[in-house]
C-alpha positions in Angstrom: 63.6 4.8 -35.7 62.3 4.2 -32.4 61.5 6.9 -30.4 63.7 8.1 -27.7 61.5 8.1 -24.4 63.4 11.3 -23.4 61.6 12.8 -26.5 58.3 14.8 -26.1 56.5 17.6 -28.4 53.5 19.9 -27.1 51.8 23.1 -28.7 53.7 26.1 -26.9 51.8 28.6 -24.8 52.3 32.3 -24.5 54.6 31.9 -21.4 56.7 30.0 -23.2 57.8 32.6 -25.5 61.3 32.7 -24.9 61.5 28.6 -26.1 59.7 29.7 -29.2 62.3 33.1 -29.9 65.1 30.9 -29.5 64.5 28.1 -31.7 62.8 30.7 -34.0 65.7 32.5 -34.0 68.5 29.5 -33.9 66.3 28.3 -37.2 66.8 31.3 -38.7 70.4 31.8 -38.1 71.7 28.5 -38.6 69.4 27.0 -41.5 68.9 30.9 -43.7 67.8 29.3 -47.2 65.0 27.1 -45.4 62.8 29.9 -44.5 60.8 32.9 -45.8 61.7 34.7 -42.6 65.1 36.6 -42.0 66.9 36.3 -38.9 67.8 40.2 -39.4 63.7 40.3 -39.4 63.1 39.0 -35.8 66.2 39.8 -33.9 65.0 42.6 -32.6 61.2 42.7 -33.1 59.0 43.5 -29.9 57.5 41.3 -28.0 53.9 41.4 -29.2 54.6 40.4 -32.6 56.6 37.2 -30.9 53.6 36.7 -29.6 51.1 37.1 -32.6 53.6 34.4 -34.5 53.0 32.0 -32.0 49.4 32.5 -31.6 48.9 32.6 -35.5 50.7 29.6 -36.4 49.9 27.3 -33.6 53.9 26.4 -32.7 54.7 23.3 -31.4 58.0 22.1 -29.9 60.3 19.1 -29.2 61.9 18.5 -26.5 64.8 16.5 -25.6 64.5 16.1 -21.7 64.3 19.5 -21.2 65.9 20.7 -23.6 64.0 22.6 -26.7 65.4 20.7 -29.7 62.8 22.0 -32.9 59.5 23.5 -33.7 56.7 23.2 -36.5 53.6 25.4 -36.7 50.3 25.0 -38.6 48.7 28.0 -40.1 44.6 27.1 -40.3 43.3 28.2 -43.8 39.8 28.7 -44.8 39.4 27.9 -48.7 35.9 28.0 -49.3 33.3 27.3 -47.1 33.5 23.1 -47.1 37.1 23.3 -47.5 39.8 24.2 -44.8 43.6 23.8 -45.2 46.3 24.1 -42.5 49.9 25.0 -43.8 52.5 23.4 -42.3 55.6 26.4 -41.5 58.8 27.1 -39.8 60.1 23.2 -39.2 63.3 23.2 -37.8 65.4 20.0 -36.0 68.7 21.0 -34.7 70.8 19.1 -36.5 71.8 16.7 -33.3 68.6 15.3 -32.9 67.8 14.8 -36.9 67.0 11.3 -37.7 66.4 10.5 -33.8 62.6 10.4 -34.3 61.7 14.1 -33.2 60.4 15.5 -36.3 58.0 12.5 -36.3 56.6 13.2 -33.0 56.1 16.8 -33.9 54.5 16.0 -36.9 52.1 13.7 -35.1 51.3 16.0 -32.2 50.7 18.7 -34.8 48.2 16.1 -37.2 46.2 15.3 -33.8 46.1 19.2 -33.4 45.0 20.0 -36.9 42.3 17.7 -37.0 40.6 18.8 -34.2 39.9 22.0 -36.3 38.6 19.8 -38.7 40.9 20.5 -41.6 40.2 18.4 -44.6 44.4 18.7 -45.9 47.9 20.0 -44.7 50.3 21.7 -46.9 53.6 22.7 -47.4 56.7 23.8 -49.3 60.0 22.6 -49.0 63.2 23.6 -51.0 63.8 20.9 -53.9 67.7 20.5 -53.1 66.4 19.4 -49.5 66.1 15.4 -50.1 66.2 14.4 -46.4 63.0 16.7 -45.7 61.2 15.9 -48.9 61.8 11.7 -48.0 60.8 12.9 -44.3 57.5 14.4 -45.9 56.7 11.1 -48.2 57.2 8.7 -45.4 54.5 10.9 -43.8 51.9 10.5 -46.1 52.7 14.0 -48.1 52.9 14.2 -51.6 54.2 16.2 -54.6 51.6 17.9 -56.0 53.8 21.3 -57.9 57.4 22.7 -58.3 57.7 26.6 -58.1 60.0 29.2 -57.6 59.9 30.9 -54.3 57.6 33.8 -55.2 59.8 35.9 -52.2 62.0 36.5 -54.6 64.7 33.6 -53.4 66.9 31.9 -55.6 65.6 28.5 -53.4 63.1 26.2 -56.0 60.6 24.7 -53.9 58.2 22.1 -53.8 54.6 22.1 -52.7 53.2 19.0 -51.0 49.8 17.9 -49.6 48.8 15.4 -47.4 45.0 14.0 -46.6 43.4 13.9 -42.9 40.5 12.8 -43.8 41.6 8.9 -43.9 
């Protein structure tokens, strides 16, 4: 799908907290079996641990105009020495602006990011029943690699996927 010129995505800063609570917290409130996270968790947590989230998983966010309209962040992981991972967390597209080309642009900002820490793969999990993420996540290079139950203790089956960005 073309992308909507209205569209953009950027890393959020610090003082632009209050776009990351609120998609955080719409995420979590509207879409509860896609993430490890509880809205009951972060309701009400302080404001320093809002801001060690975003500072420890490198948030980005969409934007429609404007208007916040999703988030993915990118948790940097050191394997071994030659190896270093990122894991890609807390994707949410409000369901308006699904299919419109956001979640692409995220993901590309967010690649363009990553490899600048010179991260040899990206990772992530996604629920099994969630067909329209998992066919997101092939178009864009990631592949099946393990099925699993969610070891949180959630009925949810998930999927772990990988992607290359070294080519």
């Amino acid at each position: 799908m073309p992308l909507n010129l209205t569209q953009s995505a950027r890393k959020i800063e610090a003082g632009e907290l209050e776009t990351f609570k609120a998609l955080r917290l719409e995420a979590l409130r509207t879409e509860p079996n896609s993430f490890g996270s509880r809205f009951e968790d972060w309701e009400n947590r302080p404001q320093e641990d809002w801001l060690l989230e975003l500072r420890f998983c490198n948030v980005f966010a969409a934007f429609h105009g404007n208007e916040p309209v999703g988030l993915m962040g990118m948790i940097p992981l050191q394997v071994s020495e030659e190896f270093r991972s990122g894991k890609l967390v807390m994707v949410y597209i409000q369901p308006s602006e699904r299919g419109t080309g956001v979640a692409s642009l995220l993901l590309k900002e967010l690649v363009v990011f990553t490899r600048t820490l010179n991260l040899s793969q990206m990772s992530l999990t996604v629920g099994k029943e969630n067909h329209a993420a998992i066919r997101f996540y092939q178009k864009s290079g990631f592949v099946e690699v393990n099925s699993t139950s969610n070891p949180n203790g959630s009925r949810i089956e998930e999927i772990l996927m990988i992607r290359s960005l070294t080519d």
